[in-house]
C-alpha beads as a LAMMPS data file, in Angstrom:
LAMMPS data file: protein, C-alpha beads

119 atoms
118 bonds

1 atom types
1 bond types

-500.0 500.0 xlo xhi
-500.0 500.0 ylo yhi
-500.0 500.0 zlo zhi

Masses

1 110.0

Atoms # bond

1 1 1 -267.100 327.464 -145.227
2 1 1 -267.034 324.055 -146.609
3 1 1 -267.126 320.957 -144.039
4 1 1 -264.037 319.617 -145.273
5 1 1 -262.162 323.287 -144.430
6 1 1 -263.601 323.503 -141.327
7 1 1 -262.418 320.127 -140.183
8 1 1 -258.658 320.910 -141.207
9 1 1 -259.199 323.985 -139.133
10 1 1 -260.664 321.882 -135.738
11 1 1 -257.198 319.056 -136.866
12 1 1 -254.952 322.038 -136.342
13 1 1 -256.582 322.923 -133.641
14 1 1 -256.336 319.750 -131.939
15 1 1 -252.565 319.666 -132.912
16 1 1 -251.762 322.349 -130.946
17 1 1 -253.678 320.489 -127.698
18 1 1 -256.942 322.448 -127.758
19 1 1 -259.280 320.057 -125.385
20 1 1 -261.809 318.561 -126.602
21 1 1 -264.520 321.357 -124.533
22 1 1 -262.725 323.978 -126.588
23 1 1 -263.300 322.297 -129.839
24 1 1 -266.919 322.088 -129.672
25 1 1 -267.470 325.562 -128.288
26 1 1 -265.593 326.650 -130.907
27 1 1 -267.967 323.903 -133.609
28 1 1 -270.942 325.279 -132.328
29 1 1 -270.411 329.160 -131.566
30 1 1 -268.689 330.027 -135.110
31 1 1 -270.074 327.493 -137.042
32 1 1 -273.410 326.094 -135.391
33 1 1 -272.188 322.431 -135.550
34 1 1 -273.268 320.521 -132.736
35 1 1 -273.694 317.191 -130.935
36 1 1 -273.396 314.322 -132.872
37 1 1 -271.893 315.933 -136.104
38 1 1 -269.524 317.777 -133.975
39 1 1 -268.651 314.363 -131.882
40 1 1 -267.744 312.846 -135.740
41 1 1 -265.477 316.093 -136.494
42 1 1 -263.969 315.755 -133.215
43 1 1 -263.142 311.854 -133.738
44 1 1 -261.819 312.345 -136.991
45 1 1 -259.651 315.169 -135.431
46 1 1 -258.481 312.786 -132.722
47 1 1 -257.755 309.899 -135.442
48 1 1 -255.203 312.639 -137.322
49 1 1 -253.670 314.172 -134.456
50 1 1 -252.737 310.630 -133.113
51 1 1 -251.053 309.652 -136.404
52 1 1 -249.439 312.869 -136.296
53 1 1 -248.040 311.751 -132.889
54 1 1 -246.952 308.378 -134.265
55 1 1 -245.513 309.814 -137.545
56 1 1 -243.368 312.271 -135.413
57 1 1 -242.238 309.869 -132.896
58 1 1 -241.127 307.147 -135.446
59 1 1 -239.259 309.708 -137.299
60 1 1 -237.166 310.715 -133.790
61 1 1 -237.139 307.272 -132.553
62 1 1 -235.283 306.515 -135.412
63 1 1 -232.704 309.068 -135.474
64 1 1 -232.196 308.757 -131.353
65 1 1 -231.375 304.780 -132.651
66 1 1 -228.867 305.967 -135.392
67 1 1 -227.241 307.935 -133.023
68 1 1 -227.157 306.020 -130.064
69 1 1 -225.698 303.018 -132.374
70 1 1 -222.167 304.726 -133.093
71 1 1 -222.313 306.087 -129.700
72 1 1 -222.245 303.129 -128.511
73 1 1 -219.800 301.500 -130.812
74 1 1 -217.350 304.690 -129.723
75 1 1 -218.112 303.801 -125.505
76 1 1 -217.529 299.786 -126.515
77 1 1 -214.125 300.934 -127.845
78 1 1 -213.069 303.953 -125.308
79 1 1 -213.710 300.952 -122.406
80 1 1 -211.476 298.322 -124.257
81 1 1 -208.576 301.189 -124.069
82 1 1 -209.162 301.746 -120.237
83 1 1 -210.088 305.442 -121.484
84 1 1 -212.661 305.832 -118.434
85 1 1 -213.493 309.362 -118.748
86 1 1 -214.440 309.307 -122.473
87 1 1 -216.499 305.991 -122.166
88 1 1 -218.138 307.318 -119.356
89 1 1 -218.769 310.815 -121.111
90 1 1 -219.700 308.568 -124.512
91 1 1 -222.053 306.081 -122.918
92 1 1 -224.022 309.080 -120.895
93 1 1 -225.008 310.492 -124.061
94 1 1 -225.425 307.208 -125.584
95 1 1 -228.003 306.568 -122.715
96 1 1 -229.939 309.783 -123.283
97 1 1 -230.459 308.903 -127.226
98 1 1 -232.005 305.952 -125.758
99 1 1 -234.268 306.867 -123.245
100 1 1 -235.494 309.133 -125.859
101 1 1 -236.014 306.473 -128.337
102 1 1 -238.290 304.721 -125.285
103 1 1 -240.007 307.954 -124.770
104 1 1 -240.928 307.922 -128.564
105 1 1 -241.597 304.238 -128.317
106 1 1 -243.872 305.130 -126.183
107 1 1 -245.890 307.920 -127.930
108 1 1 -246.055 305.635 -130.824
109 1 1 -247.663 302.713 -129.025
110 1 1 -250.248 305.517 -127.438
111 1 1 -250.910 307.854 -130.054
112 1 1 -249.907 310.216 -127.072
113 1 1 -248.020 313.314 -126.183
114 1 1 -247.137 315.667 -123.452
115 1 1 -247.607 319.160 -125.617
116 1 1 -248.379 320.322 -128.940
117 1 1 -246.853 318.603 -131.945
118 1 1 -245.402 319.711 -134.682
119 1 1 -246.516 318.089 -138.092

Bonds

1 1 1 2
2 1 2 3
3 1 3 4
4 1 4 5
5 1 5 6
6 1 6 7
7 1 7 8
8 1 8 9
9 1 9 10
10 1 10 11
11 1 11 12
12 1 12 13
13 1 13 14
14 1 14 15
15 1 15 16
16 1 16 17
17 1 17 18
18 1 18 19
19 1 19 20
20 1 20 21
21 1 21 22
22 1 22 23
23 1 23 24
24 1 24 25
25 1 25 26
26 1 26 27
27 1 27 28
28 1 28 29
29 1 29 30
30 1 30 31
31 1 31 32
32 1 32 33
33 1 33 34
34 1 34 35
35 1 35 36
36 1 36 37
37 1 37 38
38 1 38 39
39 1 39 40
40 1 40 41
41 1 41 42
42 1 42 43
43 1 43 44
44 1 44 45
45 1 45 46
46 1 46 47
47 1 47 48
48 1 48 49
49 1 49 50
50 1 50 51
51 1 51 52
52 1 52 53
53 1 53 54
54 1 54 55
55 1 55 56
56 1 56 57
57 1 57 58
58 1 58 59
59 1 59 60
60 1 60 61
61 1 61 62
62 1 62 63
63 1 63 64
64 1 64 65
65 1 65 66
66 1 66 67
67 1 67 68
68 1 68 69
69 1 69 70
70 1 70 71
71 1 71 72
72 1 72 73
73 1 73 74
74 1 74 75
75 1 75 76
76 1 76 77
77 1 77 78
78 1 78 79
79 1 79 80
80 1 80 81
81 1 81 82
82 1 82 83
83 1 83 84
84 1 84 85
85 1 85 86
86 1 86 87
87 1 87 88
88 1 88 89
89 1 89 90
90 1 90 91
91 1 91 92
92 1 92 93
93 1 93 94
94 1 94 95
95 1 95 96
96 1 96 97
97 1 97 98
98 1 98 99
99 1 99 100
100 1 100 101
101 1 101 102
102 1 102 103
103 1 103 104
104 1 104 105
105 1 105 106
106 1 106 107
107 1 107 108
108 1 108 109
109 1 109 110
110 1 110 111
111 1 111 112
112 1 112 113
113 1 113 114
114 1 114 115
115 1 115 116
116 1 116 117
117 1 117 118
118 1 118 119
């Protein structure tokens, strides 16, 4: 198997949060890389699956901030006609697309994420 192959192979597996441990057993039992060959594969891995992270997070960032923008709009308006229920109902959901627009923010500045991404 060709070096290029097998480091797509240790990327996917580092996409779908295999630690670090497990990707160089895994280099050096089925394909007798080790040490500092392995430690390149495994920083190149690293380097993908954190633009993964940041490509994925910009992309929901964004749509959280589309949605929260009309959401917001809709809340502005249901408060200006004392409609308290539906503001309050609009602007709760409003908050949640933001939050998750900071929690993307956030994986985006760190290259970091709580589980397995999808590409």
């Amino acid at each position: 198997m060709t070096r290029d192959k097998i480091q797509e192979q240790l990327n996917g597996k580092m996409s779908w949060d295999a630690s670090e441990s497990e990707v160089r057993e895994w280099l050096s039992d089925k394909h007798g890389i080790i040490e500092k060959e392995a430690d390149e594969m495994i920083a190149v891995g690293m380097r993908a699956k954190k633009a993964t992270i940041r490509k994925s997070s910009l992309i929901r960032m964004t749509a959280a901030l589309i949605a929260a923008l009309p959401l917001g709009f809709f809340t502005w308006l249901a408060m200006q006609s004392s409609q308290r229920r539906a503001a309050s109902a609009l602007g709760t959901v409003c908050a949640g697309c933001l939050i998750y627009a900071a929690k993307n923010l956030v994986q985006i500045l760190s290259g970091r994420c709580d589980t397995a991404i999808d590409s």
